[in-house]
N, C-alpha and C positions, 0 to 999 in steps of 0.2 A: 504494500500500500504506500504510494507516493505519500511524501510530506509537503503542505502548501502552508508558508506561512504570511499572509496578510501584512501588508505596506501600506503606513499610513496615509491619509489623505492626503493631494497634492492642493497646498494655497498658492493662488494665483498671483497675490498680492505682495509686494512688497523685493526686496532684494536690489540690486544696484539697475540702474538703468541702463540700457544696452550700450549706449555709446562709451559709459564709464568701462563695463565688463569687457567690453574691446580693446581699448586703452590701457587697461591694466590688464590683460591675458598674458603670460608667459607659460614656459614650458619647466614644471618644476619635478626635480629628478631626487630630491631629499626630503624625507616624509619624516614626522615626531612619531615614537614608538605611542600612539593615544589613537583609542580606538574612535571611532568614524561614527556621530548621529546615528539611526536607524534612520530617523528623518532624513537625514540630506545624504544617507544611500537610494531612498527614495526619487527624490527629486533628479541625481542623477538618473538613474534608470526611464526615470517618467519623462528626458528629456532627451534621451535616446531613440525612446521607442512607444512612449504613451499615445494616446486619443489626445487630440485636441478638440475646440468646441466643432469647428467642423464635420467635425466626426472622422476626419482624414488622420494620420500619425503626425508626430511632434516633428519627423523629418518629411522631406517629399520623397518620394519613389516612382519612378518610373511603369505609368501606366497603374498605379497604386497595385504593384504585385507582392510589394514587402515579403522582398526574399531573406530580410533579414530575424539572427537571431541575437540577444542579448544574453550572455551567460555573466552571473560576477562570483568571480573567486575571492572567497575571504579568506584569510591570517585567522593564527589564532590569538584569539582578543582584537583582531579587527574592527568588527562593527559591533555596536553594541544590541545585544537584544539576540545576535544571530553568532551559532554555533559556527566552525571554521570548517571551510569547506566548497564547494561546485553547486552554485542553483542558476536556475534559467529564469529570466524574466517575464511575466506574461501581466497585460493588461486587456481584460473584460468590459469593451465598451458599452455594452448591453445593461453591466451589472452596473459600472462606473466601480471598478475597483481594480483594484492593481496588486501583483503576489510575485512570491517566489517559490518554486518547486523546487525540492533540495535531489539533484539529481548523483552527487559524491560526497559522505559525509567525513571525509579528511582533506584539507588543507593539500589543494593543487598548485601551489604557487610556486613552490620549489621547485617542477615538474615546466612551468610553464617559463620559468627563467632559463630555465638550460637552454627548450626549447627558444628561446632570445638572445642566443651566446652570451650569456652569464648576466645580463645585465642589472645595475646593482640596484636601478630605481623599480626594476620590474618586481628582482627577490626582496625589498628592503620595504615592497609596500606593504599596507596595511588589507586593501584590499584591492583588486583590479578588473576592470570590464571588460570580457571579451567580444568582440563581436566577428558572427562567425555567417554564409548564409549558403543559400541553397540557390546557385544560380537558375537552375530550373526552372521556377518559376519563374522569369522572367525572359527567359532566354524560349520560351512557350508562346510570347506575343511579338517579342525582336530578335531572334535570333541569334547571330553572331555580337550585336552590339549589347546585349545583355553583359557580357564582360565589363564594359564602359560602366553601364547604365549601374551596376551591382555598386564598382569601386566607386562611384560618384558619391552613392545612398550612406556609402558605409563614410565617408569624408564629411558628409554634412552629421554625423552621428558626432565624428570626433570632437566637431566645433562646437556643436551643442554641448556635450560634456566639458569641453574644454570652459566655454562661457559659465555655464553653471559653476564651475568648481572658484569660479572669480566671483561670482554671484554669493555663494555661499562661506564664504571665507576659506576654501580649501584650495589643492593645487592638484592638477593631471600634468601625465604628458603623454605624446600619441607615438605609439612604439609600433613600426610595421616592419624592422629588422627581426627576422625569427626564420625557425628551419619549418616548411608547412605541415609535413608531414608529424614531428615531433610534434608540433603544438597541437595539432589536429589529435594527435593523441592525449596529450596531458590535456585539454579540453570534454578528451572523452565524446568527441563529434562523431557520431554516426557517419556512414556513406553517406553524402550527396553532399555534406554541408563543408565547406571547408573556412580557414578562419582570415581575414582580413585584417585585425587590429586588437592589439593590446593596451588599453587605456589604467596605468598607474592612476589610483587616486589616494590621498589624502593631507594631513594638516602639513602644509609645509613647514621642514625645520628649520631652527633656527638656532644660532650660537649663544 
C-alpha cells in the first residue's frame, strides 16, 4: 500500500515581487545543515508543477501534454515533517490539493550525486528536485521536435524553482551535468521516463 502524504495549502499572496526575485536570483551551491519548511517544500513543488487558476500547470507545455514528472529526494533531517527519502509529486486539480507518494523510503541523495560526478552542492543538500519525463507523450502530437518541446518544459521548471527559492528566503541551483543512465537509476525511473535536471535546494550558508 502506497504512502500519500498531504502538502499544505499553497497562499497566493505575499513573497517578493517578481522583478525583485529576478534581480536577486543567483545560483547557490552551499546549503546550512537546517532542515527545509514542509511549507516552502511545498511551494517549490507547486511551482514546478501545480494547477494554476486557469486550470493549465504553473509551467506551459507544449500542446499541454505535460510529459513531465517531479520527484524530491530528501536528506535525513531534510524537510521537516517528512521522513528521508524518494517521493513523487502529484497535484489533484479536481480535489485542489496537492501530495506526495513516498515511492523509496531511504535517502537517495548519495546515489544521485555520484550519478552528478560527485558534486558537492548536489550530496551536501538538504533536499533536491528531480525532474524527470516521458517524452512520449508528447512526441505523440510533434514528433521529432518533442525532444525541443520536452527540454524547453523542463527549463521553465528550473526558473520557477529557481525564483521561488528567492521568493522564499532559500537558495537552488540547476545541475544538468550527470551520467543519464546512473541517475535514471538512483531516481529509481521506470522505462520510458528519463531524467533532465537536478535542482539543489535549501537555506543558503553562510560564514
Amino acid at each position: 500500500m502506497s504512502v500519500v502524504i498531504p502538502l499544505p495549502d499553497i497562499s497566493y499572496a505575499g513573497g517578493l515581487d517578481l522583478k525583485s526575485a529576478i534581480y536577486e536570483r543567483y545560483s547557490v551551491r552551499r546549503y546550512e545543515r537546517r532542515p527545509i519548511a514542509l511549507n516552502a517544500v511545498a511551494n517549490f513543488l507547486w511551482s514546478a508543477q501545480g494547477y494554476i487558476r486557469s486550470g493549465k500547470r504553473a509551467v506551459p507545455s507544449a500542446g499541454a501534454t505535460y510529459p513531465l514528472q517531479i520527484l524530491l529526494a530528501v536528506a535525513e533531517n531534510g524537510v521537516e515533517g517528512l521522513s528521508s527519502g524518494l517521493y513523487q509529486y502529484s497535484h489533484h486539480y479536481d480535489a485542489d490539493r496537492h501530495s506526495l507518494e513516498l515511492l523509496h523510503d531511504q535517502s537517495v541523495i548519495a546515489e544521485v550525486a555520484e550519478a552528478c560526478f560527485g558534486q558537492s552542492c548536489v550530496k551536501d543538500a538538504m533536499a533536491l528536485i528531480a525532474v524527470a519525463a516521458d517524452n512520449s507523450k508528447t512526441a505523440k502530437r510533434y514528433g521529432e521536435r518533442a525532444e525541443r518541446y520536452v527540454a524547453m518544459e523542463a527549463g521553465h521548471v528550473g526558473q520557477n524553482v529557481s525564483l521561488m527559492a528567492v521568493s522564499l528566503g532559500l537558495g537552488a541551483v540547476m545541475v544538468g551535468a550527470f551520467k543519464d543512465d546512473e541517475l535514471a537509476r538512483a531516481l529509481r525511473l521506470p522505462e520510458g521516463l528519463r531524467p533532465y535536471y537536478v535542482i539543489p535546494i535549501g537555506y543558503p550558508y553562510s560564514e
